[in-house]
Backbone as CSV, one residue per row, in Angstrom:
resi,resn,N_x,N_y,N_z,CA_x,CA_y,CA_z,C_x,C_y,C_z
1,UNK,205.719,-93.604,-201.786,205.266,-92.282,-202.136,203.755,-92.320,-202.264
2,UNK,203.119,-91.506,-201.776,201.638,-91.391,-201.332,200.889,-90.248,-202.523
3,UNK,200.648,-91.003,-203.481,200.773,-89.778,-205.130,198.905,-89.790,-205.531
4,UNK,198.433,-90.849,-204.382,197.100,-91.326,-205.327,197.081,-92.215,-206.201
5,UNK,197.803,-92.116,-206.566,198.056,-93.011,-207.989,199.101,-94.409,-207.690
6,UNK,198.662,-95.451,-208.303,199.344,-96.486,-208.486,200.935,-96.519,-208.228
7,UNK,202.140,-97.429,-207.596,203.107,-97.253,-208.170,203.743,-97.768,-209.006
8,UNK,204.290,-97.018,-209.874,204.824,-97.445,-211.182,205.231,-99.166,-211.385
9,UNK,205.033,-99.757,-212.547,205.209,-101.098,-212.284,206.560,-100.979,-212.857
10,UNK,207.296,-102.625,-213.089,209.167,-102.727,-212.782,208.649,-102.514,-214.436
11,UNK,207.754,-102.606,-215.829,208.398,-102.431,-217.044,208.535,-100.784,-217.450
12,UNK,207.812,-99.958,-216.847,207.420,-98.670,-216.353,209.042,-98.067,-216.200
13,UNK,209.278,-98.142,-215.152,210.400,-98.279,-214.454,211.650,-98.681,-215.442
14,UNK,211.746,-99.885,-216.067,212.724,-100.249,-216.865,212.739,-99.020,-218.417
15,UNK,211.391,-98.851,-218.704,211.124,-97.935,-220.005,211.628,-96.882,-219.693
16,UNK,211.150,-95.958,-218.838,212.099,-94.609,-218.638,213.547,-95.149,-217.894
17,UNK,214.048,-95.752,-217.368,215.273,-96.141,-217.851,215.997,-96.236,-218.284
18,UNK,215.207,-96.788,-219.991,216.074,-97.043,-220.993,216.150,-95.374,-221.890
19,UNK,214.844,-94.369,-221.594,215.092,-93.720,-222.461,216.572,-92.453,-221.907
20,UNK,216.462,-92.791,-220.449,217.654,-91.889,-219.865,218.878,-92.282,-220.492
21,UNK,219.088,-93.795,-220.133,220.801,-94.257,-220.791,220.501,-94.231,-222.457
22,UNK,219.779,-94.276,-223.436,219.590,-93.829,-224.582,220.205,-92.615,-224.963
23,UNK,219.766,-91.638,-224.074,220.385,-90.065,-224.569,221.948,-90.377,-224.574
24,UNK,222.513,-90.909,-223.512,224.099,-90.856,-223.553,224.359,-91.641,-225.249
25,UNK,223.898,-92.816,-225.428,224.481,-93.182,-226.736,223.941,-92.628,-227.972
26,UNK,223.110,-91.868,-227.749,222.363,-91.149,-229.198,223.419,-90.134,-229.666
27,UNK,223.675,-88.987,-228.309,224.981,-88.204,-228.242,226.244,-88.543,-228.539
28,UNK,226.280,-89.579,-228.125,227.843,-90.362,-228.452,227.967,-90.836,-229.671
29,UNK,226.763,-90.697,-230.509,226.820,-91.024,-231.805,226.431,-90.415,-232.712
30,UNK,226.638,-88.997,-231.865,226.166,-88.009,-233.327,224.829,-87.950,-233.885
31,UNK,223.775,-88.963,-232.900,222.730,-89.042,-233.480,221.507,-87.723,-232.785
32,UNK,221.997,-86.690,-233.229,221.060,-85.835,-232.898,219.509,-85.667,-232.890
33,UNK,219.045,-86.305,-234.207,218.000,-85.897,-234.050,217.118,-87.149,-233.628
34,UNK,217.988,-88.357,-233.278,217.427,-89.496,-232.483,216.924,-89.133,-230.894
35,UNK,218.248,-88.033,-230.856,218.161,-87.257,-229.399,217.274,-86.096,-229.040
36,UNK,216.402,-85.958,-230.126,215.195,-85.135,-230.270,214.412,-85.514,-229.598
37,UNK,214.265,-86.880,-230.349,213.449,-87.386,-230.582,212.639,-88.151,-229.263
38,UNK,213.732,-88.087,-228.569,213.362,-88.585,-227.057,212.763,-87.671,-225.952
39,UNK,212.654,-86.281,-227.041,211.934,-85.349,-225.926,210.477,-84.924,-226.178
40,UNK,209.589,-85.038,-225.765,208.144,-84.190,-225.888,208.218,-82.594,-227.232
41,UNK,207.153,-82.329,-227.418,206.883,-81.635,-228.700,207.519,-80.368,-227.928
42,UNK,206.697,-80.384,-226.563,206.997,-78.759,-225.705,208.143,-78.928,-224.569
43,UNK,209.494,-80.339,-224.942,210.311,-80.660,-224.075,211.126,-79.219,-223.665
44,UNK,211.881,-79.393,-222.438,212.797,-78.428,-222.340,214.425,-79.234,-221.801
45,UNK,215.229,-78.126,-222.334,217.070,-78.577,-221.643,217.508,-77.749,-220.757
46,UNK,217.460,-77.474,-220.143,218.423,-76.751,-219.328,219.534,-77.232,-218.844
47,UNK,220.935,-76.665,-218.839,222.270,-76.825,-218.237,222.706,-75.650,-217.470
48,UNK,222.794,-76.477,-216.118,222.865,-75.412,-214.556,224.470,-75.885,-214.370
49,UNK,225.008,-74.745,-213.364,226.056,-75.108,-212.405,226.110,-74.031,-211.078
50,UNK,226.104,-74.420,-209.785,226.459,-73.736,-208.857,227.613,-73.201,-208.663
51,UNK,227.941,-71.801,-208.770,229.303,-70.939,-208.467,229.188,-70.880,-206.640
52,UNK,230.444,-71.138,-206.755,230.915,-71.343,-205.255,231.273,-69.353,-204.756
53,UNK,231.822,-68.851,-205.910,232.695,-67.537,-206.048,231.092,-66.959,-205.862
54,UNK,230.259,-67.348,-206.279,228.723,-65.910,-206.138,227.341,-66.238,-205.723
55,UNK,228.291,-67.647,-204.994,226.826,-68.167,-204.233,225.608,-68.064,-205.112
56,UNK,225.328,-68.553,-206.071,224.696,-68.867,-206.735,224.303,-69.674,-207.784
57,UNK,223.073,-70.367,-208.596,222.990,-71.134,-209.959,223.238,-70.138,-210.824
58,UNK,223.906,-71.074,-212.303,223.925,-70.130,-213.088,223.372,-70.832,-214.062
59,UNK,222.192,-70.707,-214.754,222.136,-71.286,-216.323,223.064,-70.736,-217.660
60,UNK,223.497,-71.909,-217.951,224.232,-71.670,-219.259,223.252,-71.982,-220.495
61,UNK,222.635,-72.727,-220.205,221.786,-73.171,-221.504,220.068,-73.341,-220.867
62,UNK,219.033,-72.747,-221.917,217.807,-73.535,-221.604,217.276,-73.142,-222.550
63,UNK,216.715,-74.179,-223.226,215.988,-74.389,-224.551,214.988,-75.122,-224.487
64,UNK,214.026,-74.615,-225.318,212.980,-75.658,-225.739,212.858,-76.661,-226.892
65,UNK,212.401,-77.184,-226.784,212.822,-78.592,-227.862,212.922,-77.589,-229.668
66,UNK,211.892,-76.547,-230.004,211.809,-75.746,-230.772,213.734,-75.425,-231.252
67,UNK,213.935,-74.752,-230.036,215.168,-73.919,-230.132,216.063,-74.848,-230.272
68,UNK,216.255,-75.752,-229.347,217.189,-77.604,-229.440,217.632,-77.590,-231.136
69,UNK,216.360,-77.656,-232.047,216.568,-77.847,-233.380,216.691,-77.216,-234.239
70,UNK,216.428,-75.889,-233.554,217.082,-74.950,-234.685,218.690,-74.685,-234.229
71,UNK,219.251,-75.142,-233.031,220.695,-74.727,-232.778,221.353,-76.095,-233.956
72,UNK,220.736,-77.486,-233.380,221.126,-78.462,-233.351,221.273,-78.303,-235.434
73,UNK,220.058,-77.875,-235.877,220.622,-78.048,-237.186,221.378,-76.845,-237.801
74,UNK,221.980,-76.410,-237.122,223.254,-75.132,-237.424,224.720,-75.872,-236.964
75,UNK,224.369,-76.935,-236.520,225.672,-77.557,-235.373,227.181,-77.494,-237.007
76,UNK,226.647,-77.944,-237.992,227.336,-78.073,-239.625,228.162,-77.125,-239.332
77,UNK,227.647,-75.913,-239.313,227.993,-74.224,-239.329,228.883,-73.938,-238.595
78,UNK,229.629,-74.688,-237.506,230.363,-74.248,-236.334,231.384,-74.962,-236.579
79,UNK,232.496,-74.441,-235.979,233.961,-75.451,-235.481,232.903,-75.796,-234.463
80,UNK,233.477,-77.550,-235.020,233.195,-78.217,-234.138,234.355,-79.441,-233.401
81,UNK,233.995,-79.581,-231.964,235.164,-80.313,-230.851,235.400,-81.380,-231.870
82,UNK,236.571,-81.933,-232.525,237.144,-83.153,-232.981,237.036,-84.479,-231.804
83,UNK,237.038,-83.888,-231.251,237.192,-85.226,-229.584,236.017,-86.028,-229.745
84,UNK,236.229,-86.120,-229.208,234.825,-88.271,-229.107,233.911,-87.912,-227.929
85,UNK,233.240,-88.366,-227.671,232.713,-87.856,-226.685,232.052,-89.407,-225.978
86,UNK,232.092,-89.622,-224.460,231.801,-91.154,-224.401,231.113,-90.594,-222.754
87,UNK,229.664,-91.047,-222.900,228.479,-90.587,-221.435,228.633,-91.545,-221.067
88,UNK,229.120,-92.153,-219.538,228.759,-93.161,-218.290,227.555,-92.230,-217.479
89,UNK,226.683,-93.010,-217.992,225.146,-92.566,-216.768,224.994,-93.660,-215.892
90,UNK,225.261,-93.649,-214.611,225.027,-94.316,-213.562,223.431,-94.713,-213.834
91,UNK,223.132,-96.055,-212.956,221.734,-96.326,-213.054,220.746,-94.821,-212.576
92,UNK,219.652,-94.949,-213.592,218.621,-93.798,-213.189,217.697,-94.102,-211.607
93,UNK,217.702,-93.481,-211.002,217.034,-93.717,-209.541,215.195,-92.763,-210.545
94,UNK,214.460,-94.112,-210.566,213.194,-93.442,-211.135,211.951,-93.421,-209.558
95,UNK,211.346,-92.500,-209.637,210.682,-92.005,-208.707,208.991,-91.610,-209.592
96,UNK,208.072,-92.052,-209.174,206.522,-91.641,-209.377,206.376,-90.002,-208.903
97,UNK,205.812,-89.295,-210.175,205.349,-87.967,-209.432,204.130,-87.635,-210.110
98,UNK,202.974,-88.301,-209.669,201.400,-88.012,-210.492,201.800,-89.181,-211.512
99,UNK,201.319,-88.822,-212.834,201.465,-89.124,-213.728,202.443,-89.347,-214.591
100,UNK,203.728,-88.575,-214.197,204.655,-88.686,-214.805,206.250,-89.398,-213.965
101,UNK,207.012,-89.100,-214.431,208.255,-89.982,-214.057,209.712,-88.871,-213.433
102,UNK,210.062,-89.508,-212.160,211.366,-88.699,-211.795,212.457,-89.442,-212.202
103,UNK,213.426,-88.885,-213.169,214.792,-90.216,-213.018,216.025,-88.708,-212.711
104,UNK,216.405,-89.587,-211.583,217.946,-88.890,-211.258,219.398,-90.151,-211.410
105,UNK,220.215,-89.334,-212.240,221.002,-90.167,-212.890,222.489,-89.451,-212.738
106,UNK,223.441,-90.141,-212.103,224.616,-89.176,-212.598,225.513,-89.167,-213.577
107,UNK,226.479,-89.244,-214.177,226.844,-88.932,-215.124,228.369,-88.450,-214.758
108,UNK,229.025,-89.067,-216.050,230.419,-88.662,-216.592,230.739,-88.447,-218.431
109,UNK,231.507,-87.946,-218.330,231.264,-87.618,-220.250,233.043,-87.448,-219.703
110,UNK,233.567,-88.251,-220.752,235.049,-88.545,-221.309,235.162,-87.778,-222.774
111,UNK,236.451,-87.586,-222.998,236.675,-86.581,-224.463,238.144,-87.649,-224.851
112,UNK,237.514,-88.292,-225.921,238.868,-88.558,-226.582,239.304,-87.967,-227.920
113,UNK,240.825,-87.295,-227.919,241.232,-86.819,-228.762,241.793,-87.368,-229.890
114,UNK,241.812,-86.737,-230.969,241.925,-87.828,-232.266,243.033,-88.508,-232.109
115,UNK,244.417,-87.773,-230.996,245.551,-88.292,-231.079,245.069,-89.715,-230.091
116,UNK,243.947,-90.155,-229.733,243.958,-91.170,-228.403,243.884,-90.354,-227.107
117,UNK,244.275,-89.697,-226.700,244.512,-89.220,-225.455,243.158,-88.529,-224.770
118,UNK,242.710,-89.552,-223.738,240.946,-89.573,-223.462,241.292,-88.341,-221.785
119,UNK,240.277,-87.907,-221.523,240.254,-87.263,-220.357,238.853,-87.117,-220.333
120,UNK,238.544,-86.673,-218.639,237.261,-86.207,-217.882,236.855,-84.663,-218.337
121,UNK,235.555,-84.698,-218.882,235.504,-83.915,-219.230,234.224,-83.496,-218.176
122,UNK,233.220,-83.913,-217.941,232.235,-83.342,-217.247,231.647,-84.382,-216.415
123,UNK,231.090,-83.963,-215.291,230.448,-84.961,-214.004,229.384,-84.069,-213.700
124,UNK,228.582,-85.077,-213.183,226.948,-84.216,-212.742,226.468,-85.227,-212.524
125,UNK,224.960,-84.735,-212.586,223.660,-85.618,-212.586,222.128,-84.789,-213.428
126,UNK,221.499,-85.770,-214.288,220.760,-85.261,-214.746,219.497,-85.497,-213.417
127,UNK,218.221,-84.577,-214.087,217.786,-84.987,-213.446,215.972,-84.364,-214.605
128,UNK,215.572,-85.708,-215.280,215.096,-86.278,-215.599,213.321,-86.024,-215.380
129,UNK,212.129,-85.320,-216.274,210.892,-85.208,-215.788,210.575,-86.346,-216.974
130,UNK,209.582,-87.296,-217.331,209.378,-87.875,-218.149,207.715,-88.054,-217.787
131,UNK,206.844,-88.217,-219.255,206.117,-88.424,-219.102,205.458,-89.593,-220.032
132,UNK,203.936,-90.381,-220.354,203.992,-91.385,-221.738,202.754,-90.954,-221.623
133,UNK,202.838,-91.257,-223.367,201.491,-90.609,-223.858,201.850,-92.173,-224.849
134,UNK,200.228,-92.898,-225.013,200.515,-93.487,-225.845,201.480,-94.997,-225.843
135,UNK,201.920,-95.229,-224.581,202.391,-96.321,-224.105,204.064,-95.651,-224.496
136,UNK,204.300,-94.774,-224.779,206.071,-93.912,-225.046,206.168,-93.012,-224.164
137,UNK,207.692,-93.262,-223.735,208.040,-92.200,-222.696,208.846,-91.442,-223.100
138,UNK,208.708,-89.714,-223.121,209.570,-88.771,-223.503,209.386,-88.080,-221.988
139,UNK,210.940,-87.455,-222.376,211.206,-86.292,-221.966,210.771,-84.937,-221.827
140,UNK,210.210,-84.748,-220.868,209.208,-83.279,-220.971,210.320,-82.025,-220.293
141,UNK,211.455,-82.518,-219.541,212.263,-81.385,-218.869,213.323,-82.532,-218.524
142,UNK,214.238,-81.778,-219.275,215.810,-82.633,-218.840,217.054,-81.169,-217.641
143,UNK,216.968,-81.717,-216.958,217.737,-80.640,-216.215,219.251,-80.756,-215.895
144,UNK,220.249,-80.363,-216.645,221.570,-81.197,-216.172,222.182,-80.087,-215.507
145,UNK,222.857,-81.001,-213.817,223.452,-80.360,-213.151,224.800,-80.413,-213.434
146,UNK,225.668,-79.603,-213.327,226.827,-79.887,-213.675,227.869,-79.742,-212.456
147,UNK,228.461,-80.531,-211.949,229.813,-80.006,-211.028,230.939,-79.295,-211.682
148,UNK,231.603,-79.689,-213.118,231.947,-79.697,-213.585,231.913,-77.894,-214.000
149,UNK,232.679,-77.315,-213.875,232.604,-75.495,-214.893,233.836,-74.724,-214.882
150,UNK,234.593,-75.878,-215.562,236.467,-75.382,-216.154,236.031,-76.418,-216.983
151,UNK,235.416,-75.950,-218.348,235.590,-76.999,-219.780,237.309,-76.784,-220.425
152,UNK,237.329,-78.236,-220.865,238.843,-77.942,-221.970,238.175,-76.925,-223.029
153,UNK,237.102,-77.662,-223.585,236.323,-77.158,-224.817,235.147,-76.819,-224.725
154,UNK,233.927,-75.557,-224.837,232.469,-75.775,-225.193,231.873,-75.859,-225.741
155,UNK,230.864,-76.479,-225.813,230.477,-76.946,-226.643,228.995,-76.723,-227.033
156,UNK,228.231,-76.587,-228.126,227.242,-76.057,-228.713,226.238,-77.523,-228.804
157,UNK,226.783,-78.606,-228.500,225.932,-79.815,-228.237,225.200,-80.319,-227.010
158,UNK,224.380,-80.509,-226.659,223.818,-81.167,-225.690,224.541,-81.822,-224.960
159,UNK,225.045,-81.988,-223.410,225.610,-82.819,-223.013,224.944,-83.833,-221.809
């Protein structure tokens, strides 16, 4: 990639890495505001899916890290899914863009129910803007695509 700029070296590379497969276990552990914490002051979420029925994207969700924490600390306030929730993120494919970082990653999220009984709950791919300030890499725009749009359950959490 012809950016001007240097290409990223392999610890570079390994760091936003780690902060992509991070989000799956922060989530998987209820650790919300660990999962904040991995995004920039002015981060954003968005959750897309393509309708086949209207030829078109549809956003279901897009927030700014602001809004993230004011939903996220209401999460108490809600019925919330009893199920488990368990993210397989395929390795992140990281890519140089200027200064900052591309990671495209795909993804599975499993739901296990209190009785045991685990199922597929969502498939996609994120797809990852990261930037470091400071020798730390956050999340400046997390974009998750979803294949996935017949939920058992929805959910008011980040997925």
């Amino acid at each position: 990639m012809s950016t001007g700029t240097p290409n990223m070296d392999a610890l570079a590379i390994e760091a936003v890495r780690s902060v992509v497969l991070r989000t799956g276990l922060l989530l998987d552990g209820h650790d919300l505001t660990g999962w904040l914490a991995l995004f920039e002051s002015d981060g954003v979420y968005e959750l897309r899916a393509y309708s086949s029925e209207i030829r078109q994207w549809m956003t279901w969700w897009l927030a700014t890290r602001g809004e993230l924490e004011k939903t996220l600390s209401e999460v108490v306030q809600h019925v919330c899914d009893p199920a488990q929730r368990c993210h397989v993120i395929g390795a992140p494919v990281v890519t140089q863009q200027g200064d900052k970082a591309l990671a495209v990653s795909p993804f599975s999220i499993f739901r296990t129910l209190p009785d045991g009984v685990s199922s597929l709950y969502m498939v996609g791919h994120y797809e990852d803007t990261l930037a470091v300030r400071e020798g730390v890499w956050r999340i400046s725009r997390r974009t998750v695509i979803t294949d996935t749009r017949v939920l058992d359950m929805f959910t008011h959490i980040p997925v």
